[in-house]
C-alpha beads as a LAMMPS data file, in Angstrom:
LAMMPS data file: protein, C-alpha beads

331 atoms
330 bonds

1 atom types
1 bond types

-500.0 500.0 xlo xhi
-500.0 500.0 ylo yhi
-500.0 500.0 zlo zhi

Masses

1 110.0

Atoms # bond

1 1 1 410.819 309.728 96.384
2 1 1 408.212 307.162 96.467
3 1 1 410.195 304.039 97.576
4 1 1 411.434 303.970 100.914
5 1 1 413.868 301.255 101.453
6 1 1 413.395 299.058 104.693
7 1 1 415.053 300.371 107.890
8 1 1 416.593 303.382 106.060
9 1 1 417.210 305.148 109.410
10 1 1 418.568 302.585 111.147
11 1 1 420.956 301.855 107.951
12 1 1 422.356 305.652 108.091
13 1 1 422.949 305.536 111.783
14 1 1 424.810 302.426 111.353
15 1 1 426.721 303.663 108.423
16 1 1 427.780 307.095 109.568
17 1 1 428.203 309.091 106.392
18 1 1 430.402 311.797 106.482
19 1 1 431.899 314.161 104.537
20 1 1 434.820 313.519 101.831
21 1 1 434.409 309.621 102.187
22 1 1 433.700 306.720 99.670
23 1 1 430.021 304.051 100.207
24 1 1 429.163 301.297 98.319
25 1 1 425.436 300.382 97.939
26 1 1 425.527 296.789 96.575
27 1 1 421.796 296.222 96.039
28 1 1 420.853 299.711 94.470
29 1 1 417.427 298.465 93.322
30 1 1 414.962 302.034 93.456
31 1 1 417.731 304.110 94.834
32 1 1 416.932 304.638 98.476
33 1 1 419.759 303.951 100.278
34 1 1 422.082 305.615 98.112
35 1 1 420.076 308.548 97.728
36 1 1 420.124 309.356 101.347
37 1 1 423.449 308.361 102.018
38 1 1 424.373 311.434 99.482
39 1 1 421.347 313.641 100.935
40 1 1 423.168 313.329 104.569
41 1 1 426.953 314.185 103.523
42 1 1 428.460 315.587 100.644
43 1 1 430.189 312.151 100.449
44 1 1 430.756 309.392 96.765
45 1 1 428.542 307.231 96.529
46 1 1 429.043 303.764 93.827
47 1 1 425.632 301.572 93.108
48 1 1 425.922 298.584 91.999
49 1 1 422.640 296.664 90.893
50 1 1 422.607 293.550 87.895
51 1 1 419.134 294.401 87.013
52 1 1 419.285 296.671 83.595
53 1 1 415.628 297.818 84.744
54 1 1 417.216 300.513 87.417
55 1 1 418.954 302.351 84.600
56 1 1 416.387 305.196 84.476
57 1 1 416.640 305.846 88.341
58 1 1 420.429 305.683 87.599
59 1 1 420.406 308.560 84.822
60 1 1 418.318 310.765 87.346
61 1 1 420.158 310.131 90.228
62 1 1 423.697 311.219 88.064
63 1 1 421.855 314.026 86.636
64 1 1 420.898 314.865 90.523
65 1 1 424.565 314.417 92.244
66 1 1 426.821 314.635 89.486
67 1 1 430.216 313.330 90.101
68 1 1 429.162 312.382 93.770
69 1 1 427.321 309.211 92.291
70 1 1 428.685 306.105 89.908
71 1 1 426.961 303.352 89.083
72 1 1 428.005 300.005 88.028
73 1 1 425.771 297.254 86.213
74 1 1 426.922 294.536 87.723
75 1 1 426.405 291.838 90.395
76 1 1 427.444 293.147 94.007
77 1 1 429.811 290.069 94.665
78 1 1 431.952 291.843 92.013
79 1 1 432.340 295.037 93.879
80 1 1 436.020 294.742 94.179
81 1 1 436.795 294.657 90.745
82 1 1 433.807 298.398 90.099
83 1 1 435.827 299.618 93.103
84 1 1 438.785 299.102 91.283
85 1 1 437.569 300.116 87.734
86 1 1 436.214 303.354 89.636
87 1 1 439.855 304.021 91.024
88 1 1 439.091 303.182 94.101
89 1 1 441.571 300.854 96.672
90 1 1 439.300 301.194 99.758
91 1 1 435.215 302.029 100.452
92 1 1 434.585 303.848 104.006
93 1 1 431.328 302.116 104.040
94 1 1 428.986 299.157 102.500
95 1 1 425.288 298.015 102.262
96 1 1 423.461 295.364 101.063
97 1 1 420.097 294.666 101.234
98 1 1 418.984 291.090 100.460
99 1 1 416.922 289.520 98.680
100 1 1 413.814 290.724 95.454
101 1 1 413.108 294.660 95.651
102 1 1 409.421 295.449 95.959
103 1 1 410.146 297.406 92.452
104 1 1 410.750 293.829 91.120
105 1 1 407.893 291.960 92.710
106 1 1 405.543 294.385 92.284
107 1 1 406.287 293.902 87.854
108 1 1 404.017 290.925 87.192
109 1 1 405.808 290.732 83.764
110 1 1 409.265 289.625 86.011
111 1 1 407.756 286.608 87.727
112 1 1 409.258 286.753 91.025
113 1 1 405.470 287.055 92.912
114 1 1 402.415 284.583 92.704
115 1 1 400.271 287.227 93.380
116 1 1 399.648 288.636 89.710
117 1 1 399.867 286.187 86.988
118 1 1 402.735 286.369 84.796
119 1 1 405.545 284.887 83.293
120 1 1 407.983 282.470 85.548
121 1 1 410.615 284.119 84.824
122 1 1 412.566 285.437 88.334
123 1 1 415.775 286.268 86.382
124 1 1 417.405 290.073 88.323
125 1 1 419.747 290.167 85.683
126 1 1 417.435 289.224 82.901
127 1 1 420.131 286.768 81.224
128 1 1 420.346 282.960 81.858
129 1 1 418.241 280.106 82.618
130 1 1 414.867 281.536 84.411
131 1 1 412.809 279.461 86.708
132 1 1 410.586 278.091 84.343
133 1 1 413.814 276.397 82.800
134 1 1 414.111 275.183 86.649
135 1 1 410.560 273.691 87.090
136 1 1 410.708 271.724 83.464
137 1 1 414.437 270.645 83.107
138 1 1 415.016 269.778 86.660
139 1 1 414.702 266.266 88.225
140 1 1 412.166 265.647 90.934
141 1 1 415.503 264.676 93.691
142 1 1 417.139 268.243 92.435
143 1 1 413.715 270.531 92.512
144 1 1 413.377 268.724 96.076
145 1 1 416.303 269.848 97.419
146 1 1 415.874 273.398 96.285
147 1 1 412.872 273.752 97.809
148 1 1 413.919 272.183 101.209
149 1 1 417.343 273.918 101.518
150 1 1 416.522 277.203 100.124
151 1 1 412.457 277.629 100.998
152 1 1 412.776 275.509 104.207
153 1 1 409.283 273.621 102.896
154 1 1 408.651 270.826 104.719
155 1 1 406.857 268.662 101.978
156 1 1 408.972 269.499 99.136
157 1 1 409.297 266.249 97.794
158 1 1 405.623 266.145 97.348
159 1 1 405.515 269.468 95.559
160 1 1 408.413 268.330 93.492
161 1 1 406.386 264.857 92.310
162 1 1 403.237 267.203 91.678
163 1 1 405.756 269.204 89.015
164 1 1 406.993 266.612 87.334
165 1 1 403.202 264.910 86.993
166 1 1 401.858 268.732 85.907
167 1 1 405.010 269.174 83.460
168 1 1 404.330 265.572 81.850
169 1 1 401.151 266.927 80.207
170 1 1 402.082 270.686 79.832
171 1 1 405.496 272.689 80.447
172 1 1 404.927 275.137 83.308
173 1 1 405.643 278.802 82.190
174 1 1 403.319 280.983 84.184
175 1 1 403.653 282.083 87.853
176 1 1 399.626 281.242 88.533
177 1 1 400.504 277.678 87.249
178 1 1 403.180 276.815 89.563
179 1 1 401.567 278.567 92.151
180 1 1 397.905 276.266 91.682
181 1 1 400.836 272.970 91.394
182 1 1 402.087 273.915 94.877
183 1 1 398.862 274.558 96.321
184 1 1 397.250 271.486 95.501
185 1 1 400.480 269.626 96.207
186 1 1 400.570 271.310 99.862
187 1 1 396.411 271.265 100.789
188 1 1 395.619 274.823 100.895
189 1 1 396.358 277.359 102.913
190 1 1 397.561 275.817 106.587
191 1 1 399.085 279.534 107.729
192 1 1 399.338 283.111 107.301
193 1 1 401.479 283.089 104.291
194 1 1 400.721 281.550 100.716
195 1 1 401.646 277.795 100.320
196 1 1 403.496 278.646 97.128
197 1 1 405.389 281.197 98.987
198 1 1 408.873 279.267 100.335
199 1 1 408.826 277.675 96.665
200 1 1 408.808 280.533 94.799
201 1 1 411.037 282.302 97.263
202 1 1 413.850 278.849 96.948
203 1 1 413.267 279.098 92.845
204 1 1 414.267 283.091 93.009
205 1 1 417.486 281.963 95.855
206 1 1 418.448 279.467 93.175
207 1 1 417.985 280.876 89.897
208 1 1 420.116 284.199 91.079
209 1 1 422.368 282.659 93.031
210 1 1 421.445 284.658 96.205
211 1 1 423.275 282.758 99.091
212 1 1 426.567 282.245 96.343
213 1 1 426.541 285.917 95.916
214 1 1 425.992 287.263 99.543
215 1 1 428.751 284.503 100.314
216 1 1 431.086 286.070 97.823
217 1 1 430.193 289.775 98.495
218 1 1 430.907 289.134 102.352
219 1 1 434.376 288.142 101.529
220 1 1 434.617 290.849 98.545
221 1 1 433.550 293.806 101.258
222 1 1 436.601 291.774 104.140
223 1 1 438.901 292.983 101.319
224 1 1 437.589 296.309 100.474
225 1 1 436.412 297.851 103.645
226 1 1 439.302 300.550 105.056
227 1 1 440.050 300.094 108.777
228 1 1 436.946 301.570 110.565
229 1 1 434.927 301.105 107.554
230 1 1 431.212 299.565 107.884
231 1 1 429.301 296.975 106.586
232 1 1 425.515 296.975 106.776
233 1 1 423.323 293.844 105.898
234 1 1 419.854 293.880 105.950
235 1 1 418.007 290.104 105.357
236 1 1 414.733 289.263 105.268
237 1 1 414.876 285.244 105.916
238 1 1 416.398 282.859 107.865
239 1 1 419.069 281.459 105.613
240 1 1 420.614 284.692 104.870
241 1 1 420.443 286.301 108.247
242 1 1 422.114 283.033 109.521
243 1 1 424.928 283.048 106.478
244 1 1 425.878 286.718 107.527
245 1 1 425.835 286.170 111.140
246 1 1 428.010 283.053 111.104
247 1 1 430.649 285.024 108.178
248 1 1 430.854 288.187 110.490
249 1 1 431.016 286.239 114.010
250 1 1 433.676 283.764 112.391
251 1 1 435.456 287.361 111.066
252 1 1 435.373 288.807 114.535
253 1 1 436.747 286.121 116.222
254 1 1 433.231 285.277 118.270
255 1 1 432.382 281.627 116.786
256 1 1 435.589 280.097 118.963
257 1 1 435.819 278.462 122.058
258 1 1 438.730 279.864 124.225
259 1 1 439.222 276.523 126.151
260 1 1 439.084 276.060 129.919
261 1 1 441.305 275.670 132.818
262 1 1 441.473 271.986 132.500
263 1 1 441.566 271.938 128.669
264 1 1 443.677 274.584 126.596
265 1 1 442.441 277.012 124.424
266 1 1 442.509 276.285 120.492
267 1 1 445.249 277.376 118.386
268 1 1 444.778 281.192 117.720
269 1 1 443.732 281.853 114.285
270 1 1 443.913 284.920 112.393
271 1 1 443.590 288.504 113.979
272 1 1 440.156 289.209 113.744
273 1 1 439.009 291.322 110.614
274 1 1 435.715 292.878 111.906
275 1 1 434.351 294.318 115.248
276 1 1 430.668 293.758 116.429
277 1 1 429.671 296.365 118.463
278 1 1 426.064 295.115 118.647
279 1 1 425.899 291.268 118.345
280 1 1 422.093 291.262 118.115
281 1 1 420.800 292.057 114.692
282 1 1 418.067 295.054 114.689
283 1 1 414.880 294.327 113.935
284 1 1 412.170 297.248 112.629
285 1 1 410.526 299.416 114.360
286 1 1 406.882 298.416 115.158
287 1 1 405.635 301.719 113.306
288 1 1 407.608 300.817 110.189
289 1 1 406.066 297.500 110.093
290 1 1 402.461 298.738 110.077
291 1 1 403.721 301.168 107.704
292 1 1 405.451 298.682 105.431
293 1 1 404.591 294.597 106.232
294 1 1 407.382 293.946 104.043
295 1 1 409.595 295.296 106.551
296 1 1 408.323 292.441 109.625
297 1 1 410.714 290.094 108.793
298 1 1 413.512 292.805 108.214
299 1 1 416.969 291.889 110.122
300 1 1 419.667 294.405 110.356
301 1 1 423.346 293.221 111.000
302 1 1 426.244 295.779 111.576
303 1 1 430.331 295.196 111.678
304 1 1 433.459 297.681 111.545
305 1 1 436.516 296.523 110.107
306 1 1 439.819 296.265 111.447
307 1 1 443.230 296.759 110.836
308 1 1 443.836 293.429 110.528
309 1 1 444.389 291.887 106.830
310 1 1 441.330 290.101 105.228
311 1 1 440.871 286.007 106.278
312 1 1 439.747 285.384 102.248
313 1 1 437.384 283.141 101.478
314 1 1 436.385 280.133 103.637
315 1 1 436.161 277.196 101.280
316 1 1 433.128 276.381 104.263
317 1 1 431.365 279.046 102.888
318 1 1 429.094 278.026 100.607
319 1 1 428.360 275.425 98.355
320 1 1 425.036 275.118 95.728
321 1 1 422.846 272.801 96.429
322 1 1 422.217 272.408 92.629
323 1 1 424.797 273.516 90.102
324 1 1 422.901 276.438 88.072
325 1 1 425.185 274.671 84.880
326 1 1 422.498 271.681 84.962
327 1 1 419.936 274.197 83.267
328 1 1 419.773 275.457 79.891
329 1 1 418.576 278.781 79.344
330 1 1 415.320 278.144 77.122
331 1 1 412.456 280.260 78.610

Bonds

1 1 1 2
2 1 2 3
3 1 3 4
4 1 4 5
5 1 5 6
6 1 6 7
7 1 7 8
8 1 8 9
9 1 9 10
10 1 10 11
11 1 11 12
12 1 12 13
13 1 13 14
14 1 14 15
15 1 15 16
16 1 16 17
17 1 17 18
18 1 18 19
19 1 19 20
20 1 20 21
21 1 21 22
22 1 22 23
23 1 23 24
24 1 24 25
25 1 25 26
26 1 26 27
27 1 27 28
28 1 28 29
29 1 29 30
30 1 30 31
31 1 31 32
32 1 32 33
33 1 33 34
34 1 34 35
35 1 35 36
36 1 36 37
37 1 37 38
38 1 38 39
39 1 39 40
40 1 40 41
41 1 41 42
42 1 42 43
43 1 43 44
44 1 44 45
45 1 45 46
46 1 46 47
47 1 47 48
48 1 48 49
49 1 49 50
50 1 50 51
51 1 51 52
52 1 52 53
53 1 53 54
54 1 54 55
55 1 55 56
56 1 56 57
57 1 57 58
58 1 58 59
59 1 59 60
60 1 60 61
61 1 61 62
62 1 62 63
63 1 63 64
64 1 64 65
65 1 65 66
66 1 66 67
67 1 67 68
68 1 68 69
69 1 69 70
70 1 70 71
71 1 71 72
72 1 72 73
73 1 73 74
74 1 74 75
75 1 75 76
76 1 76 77
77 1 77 78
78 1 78 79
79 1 79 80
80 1 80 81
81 1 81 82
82 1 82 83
83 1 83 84
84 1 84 85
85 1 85 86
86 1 86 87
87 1 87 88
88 1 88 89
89 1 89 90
90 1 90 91
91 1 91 92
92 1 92 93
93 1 93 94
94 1 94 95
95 1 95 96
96 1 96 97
97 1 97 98
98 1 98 99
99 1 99 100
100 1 100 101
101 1 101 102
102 1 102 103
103 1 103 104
104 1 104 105
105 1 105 106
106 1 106 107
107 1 107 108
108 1 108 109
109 1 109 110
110 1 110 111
111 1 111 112
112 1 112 113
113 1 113 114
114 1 114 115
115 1 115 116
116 1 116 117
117 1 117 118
118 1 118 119
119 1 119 120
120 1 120 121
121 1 121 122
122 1 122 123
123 1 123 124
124 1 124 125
125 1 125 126
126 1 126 127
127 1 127 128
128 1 128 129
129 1 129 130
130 1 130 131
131 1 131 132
132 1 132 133
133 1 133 134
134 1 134 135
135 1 135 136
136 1 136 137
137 1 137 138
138 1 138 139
139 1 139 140
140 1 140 141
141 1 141 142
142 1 142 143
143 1 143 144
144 1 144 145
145 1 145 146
146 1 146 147
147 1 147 148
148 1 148 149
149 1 149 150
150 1 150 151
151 1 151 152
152 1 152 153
153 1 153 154
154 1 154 155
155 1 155 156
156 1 156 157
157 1 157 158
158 1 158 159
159 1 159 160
160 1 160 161
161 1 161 162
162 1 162 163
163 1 163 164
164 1 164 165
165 1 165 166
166 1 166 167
167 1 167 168
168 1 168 169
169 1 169 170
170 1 170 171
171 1 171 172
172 1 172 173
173 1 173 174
174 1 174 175
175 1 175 176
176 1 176 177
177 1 177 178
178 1 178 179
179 1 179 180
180 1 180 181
181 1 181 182
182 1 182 183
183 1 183 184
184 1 184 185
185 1 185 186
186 1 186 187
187 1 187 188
188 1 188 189
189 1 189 190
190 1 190 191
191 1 191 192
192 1 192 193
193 1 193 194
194 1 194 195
195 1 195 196
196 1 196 197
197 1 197 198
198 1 198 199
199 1 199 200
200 1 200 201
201 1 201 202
202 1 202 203
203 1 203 204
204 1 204 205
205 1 205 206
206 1 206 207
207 1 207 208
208 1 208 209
209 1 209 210
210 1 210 211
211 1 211 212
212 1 212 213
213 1 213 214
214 1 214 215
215 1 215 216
216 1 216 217
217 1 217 218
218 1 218 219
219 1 219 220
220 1 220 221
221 1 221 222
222 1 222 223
223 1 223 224
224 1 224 225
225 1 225 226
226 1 226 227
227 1 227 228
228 1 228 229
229 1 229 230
230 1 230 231
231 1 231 232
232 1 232 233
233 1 233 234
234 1 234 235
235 1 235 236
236 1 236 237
237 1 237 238
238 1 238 239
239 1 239 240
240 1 240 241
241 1 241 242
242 1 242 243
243 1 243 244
244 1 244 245
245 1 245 246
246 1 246 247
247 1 247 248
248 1 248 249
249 1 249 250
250 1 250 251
251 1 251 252
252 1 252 253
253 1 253 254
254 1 254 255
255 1 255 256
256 1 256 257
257 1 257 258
258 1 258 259
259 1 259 260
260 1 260 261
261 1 261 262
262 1 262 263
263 1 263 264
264 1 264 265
265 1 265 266
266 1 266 267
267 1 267 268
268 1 268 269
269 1 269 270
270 1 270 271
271 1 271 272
272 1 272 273
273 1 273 274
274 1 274 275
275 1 275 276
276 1 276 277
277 1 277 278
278 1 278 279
279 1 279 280
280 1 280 281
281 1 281 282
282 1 282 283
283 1 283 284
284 1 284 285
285 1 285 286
286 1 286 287
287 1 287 288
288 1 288 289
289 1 289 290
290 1 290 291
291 1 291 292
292 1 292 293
293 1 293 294
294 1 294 295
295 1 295 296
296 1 296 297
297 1 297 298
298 1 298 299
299 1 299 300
300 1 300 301
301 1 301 302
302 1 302 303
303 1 303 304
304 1 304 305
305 1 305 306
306 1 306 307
307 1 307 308
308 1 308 309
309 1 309 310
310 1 310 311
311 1 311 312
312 1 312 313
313 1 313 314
314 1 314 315
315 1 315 316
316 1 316 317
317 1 317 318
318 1 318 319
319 1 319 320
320 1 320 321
321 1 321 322
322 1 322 323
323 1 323 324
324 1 324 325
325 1 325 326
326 1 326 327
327 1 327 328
328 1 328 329
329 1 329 330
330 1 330 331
């Protein structure tokens, strides 16, 4: 296997496979995980990936471990409903990891990277608007926004005027293009990373729907996970880290006060759903960094469910910052 998925040791600790039980691997991508979730117990093992690109690996990997393996093509906030197609009620165990494979960014013809030129495209499921529709049907107040909420960029409102002036003269369709815009919009390189880089990564958040989807697929695994049952997260930024921490500390009944001797505690809430054993996420080891830089940035987040019933969805939870139904899919 030439892909090794980030953390994959510290993933199979925290999941415990064992022998006879049922794991979901929302984010299937190259295989990894779910191959060597089935390589360490003779276990079931559903992936679930919306990218059609995977289906080779997928044909292998049932020709490999038969019945032990199903695969769904579908988008992991939907897991309930493959679990249920599949016949199954409850998983033993669940994993996501977050965020554009390496198989994806390293296919210039996808878009999702700055460093090869190539269609803007950014699309995992290949299907709806693509982030070239983003860049030349947007308004400069909306493209702002994306790229402050989701990339964090500091001077997106200047990179969002420096799209609309490039798109004036000629629509924007190529990942070099947007990536010379941004550049010339920000000054140049001012760090270690690319100046296109929290653009491109906000485009990819908004165009797939990342944060809406992890949102859902939290609340999605709440319902599916038997008592005992894990779920694994592994982020790479700052948003999503934070969006899983605050879901699975609200969960586990951490994120509440408990009041003081002069003031009374707040109304009890529901039983708590999950247990954090650990409440510090994992980071990787500082050989699998220099083995893999993709890995630095890596955050690992474990919880076990209870036997208390799921909270459901928080309507807190998460709202777009631009309604995907603004765009129409022309590129």
């Amino acid at each position: 296997m030439s892909h090794v998925p980030v953390m994959l040791n510290e993933v199979i600790d925290a999941l415990e496979p064992t022998a006879g039980e049922v794991y979901l691997d929302g984010t299937f991508g190259a295989g990894g995980y779910s191959r060597a979730i089935l390589e360490v117990a003779p276990c079931t093992l559903i992936g679930v990936d919306r990218d059609p690109s995977v289906l080779p690996t997928v044909e292998a990997m049932r020709a490999e471990f038969s019945d032990r393996f199903k695969f769904a093509q579908s988008a992991f906030s939907d897991m309930e409903e493959v679990a249920t197609d599949l016949g199954y009620e409850a998983l033993d165990g669940i994993v996501l990891d977050i965020g554009v494979s390496s198989m994806q960014i390293d296919q210039a013809e996808r878009g999702f990277s700055f460093a090869k030129p190539g269609p803007l495209d950014m699309r995992m499921a290949r299907s709806g608007p693509s982030a070239a529709d983003a860049v030349n049907q947007l308004s400069e107040k909306d493209l702002a926004d994306i790229f402050y909420v989701y990339g964090e960029e500091r001077r997106s409102r200047r990179v969002a005027k420096f799209i609309l002036d490039a798109r004036s003269d000629e629509k924007i369709e190529t990942t070099d293009r947007l990536a010379d815009i941004v550049t010339r919009a920000i000054g140049g390189k001012h760090s270690k990373i690319h100046p296109a880089t929290r653009v491109f990564q906000a485009l990819r958040i908004f165009i797939n729907d990342e944060l809406g989807e992890l949102a859902r697929a939290m609340s999605a695994a709440e319902q599916l996970l038997a008592p005992g049952g894990r779920l694994v997260v592994v982020t790479f930024h700052s948003l999503e880290d934070r969006m899983v921490k605050a879901f699975l500390r609200g969960r586990s009944g951490l994120a509440g006060g408990g009041g003081s001797r002069h003031e009374p505690a707040k109304e009890r809430g529901p039983e708590p759903s999950f247990r954090i054993d650990q409440r510090r996420a994992l980071a990787p080891s500082e050989a699998e960094i220099a083995d893999n830089p993709r890995a630095r940035s890596a955050k690992l987040r474990v919880a076990v469910r209870t036997n208390a019933p799921a909270w459901g969805r928080a309507q807190s939870e998460f709202e777009p910052v631009v309604p995907l139904d603004r765009l129409e899919a022309v590129s």
